[in-house]
C-alpha positions in Angstrom: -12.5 -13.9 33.7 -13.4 -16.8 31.2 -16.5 -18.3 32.1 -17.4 -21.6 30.8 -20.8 -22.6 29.5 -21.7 -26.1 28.2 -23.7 -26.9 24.7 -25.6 -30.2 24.7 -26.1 -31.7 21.3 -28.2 -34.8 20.3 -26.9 -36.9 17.5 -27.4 -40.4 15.9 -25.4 -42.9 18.1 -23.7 -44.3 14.6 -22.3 -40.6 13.7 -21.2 -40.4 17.2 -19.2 -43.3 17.0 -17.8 -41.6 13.6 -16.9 -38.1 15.2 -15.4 -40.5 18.4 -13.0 -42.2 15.6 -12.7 -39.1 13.7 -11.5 -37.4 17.0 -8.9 -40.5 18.0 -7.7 -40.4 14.3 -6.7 -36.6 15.3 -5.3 -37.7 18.9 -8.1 -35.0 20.3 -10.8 -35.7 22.6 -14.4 -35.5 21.1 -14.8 -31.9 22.9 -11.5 -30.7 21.3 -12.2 -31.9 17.7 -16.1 -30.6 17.3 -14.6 -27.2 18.9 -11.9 -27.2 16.2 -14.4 -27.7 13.4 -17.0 -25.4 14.9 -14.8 -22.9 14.8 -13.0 -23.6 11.6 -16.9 -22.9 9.9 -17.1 -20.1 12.1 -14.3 -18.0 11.0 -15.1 -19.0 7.1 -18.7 -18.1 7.6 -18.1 -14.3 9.4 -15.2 -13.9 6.8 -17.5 -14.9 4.3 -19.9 -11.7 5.8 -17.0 -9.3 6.7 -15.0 -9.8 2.8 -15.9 -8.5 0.0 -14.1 -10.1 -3.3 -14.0 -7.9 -6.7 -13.0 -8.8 -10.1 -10.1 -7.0 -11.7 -12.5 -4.9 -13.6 -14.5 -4.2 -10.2 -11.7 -3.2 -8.6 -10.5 -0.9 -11.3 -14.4 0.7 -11.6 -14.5 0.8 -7.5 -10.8 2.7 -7.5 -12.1 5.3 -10.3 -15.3 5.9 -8.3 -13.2 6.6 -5.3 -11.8 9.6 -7.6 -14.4 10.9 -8.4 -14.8 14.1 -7.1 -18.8 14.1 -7.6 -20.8 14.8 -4.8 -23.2 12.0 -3.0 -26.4 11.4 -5.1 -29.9 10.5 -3.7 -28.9 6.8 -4.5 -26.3 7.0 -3.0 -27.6 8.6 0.1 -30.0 6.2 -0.1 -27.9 3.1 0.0 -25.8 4.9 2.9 -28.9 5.1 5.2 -29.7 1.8 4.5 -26.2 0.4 5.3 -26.5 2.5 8.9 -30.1 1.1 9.4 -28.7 -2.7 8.9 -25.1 -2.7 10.4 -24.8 0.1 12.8 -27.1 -1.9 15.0 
């Protein structure tokens, strides 16, 4: 079941009137077009967290690391706890 929950905002009357024309422009209602750009940022910004972009060169380093057949060092170990202590949470 979908629940519905309301979010109040407070903004300048003149840049309501601007989102209000923004939204006609659109043919949405003023609910449907802040909803459509909230979650237009919101996707960009947990992509932005989620993605990681290399360089040709990166790539090529990260793919011969992955090769490597040497075993963990106390860096990385290091770096691996820390990764559990911030996103395994």
């Amino acid at each position: 079941m979908n629940t519905v929950a309301k979010i109040c905002l407070n903004t300048p009357a003149v840049d309501k009137q601007q989102l209000l024309k923004a939204a006609s422009l659109c043919h949405q209602s003023l609910t449907e077009f802040m909803l459509q750009a909230a979650y237009e940022r919101l996707y960009k910004v947990l992509q932005a967290r989620d993605t990681i972009t290399l360089s040709d060169a990166e790539w090529e380093h990260f793919q011969a690391f992955l090769h490597t057949a040497d075993e963990p060092n106390a860096v990385l170990q290091a770096a691996a706890l820390e990764y559990l202590k911030e996103f395994q949470q």
